[in-house]
N, C-alpha and C positions, 0 to 999 in steps of 0.2 A: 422457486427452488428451495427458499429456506423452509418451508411448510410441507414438504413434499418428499421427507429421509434424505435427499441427498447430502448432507453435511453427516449423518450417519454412517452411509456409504464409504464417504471420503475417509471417516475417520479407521474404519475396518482397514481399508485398504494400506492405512500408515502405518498402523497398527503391525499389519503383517511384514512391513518393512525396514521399518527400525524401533518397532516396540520392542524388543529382544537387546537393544543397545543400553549400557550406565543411561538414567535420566530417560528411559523409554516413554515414559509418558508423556515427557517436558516436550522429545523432539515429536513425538504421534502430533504435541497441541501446536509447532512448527509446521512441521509440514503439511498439516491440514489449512492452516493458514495461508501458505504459501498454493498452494491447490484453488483454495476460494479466492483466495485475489484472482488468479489467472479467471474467473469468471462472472465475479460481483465486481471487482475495483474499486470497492466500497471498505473501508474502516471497521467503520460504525457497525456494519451490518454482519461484518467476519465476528467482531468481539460479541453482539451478542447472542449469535449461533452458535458459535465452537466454545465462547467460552461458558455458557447454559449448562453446556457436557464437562468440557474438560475441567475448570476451575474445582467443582466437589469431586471429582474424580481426583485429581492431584493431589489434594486435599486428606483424601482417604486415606491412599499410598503413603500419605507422609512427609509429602511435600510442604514448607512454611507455605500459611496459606497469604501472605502477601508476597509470596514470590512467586505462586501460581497466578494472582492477578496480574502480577507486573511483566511475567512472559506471554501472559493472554494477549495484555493489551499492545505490549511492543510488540509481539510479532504478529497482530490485525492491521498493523499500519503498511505492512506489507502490501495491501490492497493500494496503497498511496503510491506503490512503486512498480513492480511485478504488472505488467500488461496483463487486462484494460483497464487501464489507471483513468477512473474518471478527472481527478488530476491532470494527468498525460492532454487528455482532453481538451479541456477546458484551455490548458495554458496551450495547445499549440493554434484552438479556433482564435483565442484573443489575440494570440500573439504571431499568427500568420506563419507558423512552425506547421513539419511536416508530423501528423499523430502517428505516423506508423512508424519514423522515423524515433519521435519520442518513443514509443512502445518496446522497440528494438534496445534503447540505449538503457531501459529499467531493468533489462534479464540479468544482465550482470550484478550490477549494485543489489537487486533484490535479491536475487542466489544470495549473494555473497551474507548479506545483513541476517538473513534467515541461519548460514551455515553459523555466523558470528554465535548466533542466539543458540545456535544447537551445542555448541563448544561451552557456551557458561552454563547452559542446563546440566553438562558431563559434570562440571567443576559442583555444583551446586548440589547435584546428587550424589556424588562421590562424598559429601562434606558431610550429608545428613543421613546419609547410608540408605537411602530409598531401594528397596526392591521393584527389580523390574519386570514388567509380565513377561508372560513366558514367552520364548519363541514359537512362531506359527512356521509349520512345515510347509514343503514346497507347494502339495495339493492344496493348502488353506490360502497363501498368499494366491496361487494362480484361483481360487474361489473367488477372493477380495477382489482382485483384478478383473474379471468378467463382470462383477456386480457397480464395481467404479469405471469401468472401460466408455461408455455411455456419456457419463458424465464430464469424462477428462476427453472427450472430442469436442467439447465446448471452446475452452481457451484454443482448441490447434486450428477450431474452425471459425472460428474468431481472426486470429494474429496471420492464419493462413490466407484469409481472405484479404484483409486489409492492406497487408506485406504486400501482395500481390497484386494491388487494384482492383479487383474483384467487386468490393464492393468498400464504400466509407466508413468509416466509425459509427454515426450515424445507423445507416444501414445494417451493421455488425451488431446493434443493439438490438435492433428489433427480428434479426438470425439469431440470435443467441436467447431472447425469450420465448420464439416459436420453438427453439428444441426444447427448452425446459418445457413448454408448455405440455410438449407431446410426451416428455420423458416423464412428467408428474401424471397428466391424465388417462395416457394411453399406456405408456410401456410400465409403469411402475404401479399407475392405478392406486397412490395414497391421497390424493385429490380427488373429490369428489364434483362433478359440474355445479352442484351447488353451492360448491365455496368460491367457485370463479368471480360471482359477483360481490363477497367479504374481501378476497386478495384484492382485488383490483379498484375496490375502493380503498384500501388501505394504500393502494401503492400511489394513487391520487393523490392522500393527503400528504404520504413522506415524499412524493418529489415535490409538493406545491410550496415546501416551507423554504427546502435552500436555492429553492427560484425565487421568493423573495429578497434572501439576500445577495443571488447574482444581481438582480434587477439593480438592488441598493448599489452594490459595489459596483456595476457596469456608469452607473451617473458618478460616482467618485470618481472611478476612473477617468472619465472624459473631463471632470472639473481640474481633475491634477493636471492634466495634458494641458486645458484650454489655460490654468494662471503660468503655466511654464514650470510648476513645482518640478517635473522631470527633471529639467534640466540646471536647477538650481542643486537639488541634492544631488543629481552626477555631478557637478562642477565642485561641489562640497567635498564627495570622495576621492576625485580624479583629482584634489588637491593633496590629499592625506599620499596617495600613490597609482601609481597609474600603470604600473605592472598588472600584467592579467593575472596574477596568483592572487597577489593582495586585493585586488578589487574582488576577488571571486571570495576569499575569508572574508571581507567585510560584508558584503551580500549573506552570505553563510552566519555570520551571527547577527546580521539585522534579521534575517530569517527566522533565527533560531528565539528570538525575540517579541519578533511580531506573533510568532505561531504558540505564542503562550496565552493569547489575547482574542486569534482570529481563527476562522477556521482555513483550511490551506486554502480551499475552492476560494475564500473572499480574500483572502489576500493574495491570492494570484491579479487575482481580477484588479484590484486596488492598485497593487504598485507593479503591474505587468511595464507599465509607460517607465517608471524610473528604471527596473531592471535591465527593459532595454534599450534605454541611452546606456546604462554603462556599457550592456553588452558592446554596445557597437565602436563605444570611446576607447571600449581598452581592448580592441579587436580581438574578440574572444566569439567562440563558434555560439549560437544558437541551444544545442543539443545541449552544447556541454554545462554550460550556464544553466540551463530549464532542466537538467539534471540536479547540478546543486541546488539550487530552489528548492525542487520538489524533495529531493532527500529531509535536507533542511527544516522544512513545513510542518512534514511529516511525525518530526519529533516531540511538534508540539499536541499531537493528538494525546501526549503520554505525560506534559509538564502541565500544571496546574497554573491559573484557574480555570481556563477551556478545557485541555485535556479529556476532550468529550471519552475517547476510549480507555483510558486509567477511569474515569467515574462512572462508566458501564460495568468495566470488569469488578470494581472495587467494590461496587453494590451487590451485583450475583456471586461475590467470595463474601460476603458482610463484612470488607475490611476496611477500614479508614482510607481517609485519601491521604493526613500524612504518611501512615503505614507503608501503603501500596505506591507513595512516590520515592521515600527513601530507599524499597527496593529495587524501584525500575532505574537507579539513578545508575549502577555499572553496567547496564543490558543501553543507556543511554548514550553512556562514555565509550560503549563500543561500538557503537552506530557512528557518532562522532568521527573515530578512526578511520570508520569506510568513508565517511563525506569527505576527509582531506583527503585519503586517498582517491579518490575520483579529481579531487582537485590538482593535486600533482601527478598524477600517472593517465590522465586522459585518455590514453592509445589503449590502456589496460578493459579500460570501463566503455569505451564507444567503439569496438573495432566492430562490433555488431551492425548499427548505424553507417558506416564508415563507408563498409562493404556492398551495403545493397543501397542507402540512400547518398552514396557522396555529395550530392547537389546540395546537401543540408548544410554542408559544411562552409558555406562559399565564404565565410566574415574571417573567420581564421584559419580554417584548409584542415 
């Protein structure tokens, strides 16, 4: 799908829909973001699509070009949250959680961090007087919308299926590459058969490399489990406090921590055992916990020195990585805000999950 115009597509289609608003470019380079997660769940792979286009586009406009990096790369992390969170994934197969049930509990928190991000792009272009493209009329947005329409049945037939038992996450991956398959070589025809055999060995070598590091981290894991480490660092926090709020903030900045170091996928994997002793010590749900987590993680895709998506976007803007991190640092402190609020407003953030998975609930209700 990324070789094949659809992230062009996507971007027409935002374009027509809130390119017209203060900061119109800022939120086009949101909500395209927020579109490609519902289909890749992938970081890495949002920042260096969208932001290829958007970053010298912003740039042109008038946008500081280290604040076009620092919105590329925070709101690509959206892939980390917004279903199909390879994320979501990973931490519900290790951790015996329900994925659809995770997938469910991302909508909210992901909406919300994307609207975060669209609210400082208002503040930021309003500051530096950027001009906004122009409004597309009704005919040109319903144009965008038939050429993205295709595209955006992917995530409903994705999260549709899965919600519904239909078919696994598993399963839902290899439905959601047969449509792209047919949407690149059949309906859109920017694919040639000839390149099937260049894609598909490329996608060989990028999934072979972070299955290395599952493999690494899945033996870590089981050696934390086998000396007791679980249960020495719950016992370590469940002494600091044993209230479910505090145990979920200290989780929240060990997170915030590790993820400057690890990439989420491996440290899911690594400390999946100690997260849930505490989960279970300080009776706190499932969802709700593998929500902070995952928000959490995700932050670290944008803090240095892993920061794999600030040193993608920072490279296609040519801007430094301290540059490009002292701007992403209030787009950071407003993610933050969403994490505690999921940590104290719970019923706000999981009423999704709640509804159609209650059995996920059964540790805290």
């Amino acid at each position: 799908m990324n070789d094949s115009g659809i992230t062009e597509r996507l971007m027409m289609f935002a374009q027509s829909m809130v390119g017209h608003i203060k900061g119109g470019l800022g939120h086009i380079n949101v909500l395209v973001s927020m579109m490609f997660a519902s289909m890749s769940g992938s970081a890495a792979a949002d920042t260096a699509s969208v932001g290829a286009i958007m970053i010298p586009t912003m740039k042109k406009a008038g946008y500081p070009a280290p604040f076009a990096v620092a919105l590329t790369a925070t709101s690509s992390t959206l892939g980390v949250i917004i279903p199909p969170s390879i994320l979501f994934v990973i931490y519900g197969a290790f951790g015996n959680i329900s994925i659809a049930a995770l997938f469910l509990a991302g909508i909210v928190p992901g909406v919300l961090v994307g609207l975060v991000q669209m609210g400082y792009t208002y503040h930021v272009a309003s500051r530096y007087g950027v001009v906004n493209p122009e409004r597309v009329d009704f005919r040109g947005r319903l144009r965008s919308g038939r050429m993205a329409a295709p595209v955006l049945l992917i995530p409903i037939v994705i999260l549709g299926g899965i919600t519904s038992g239909f078919f696994t996450a598993t399963e839902a991956a290899s439905v959601a590459a047969l449509i792209g398959f047919v949407l690149a070589v059949v309906v859109y025809r920017t694919i040639r058969p000839g390149q099937l055999f260049e894609l598909i060995s490329s996608t060989v070598v990028a999934y072979s490399l972070p299955m290395f590091a599952v493999a690494a981290a899945g033996i870590m894991g089981w050696l934390i489990a086998y000396m007791g480490i679980a249960q020495d660092v719950a016992d370590f926090i469940l002494g600091v406090s044993d209230h479910p709020i505090a145990v979920m903030l200290m989780i929240m900045v060990f997170c915030l921590l590790v993820g400057t170091v690890l990439s989420p996928m491996t440290a899911v994997i690594i400390f999946l055992p100690i997260i849930k002793e505490l989960t279970s010590a300080a009776q706190i749900s499932d969802i709700h916990m593998a929500l902070v987590v995952c928000l959490s993680l995700a932050v670290g895709l944008t803090t240095p020195p892993y920061g794999i998506c600030l040193l993608i976007a920072a490279q296609i803007g040519n801007v430094s990585t301290p540059r490009a991190f002292m701007a992403v640092l209030p787009i950071v402190g407003l993610t933050l805000l969403v994490i505690i609020g999921v940590i104290l407003l719970p019923d706000v953030f999981l009423f999704l999950p709640r509804t159609f998975f209650p059995q996920s609930f059964g540790i805290a209700g």
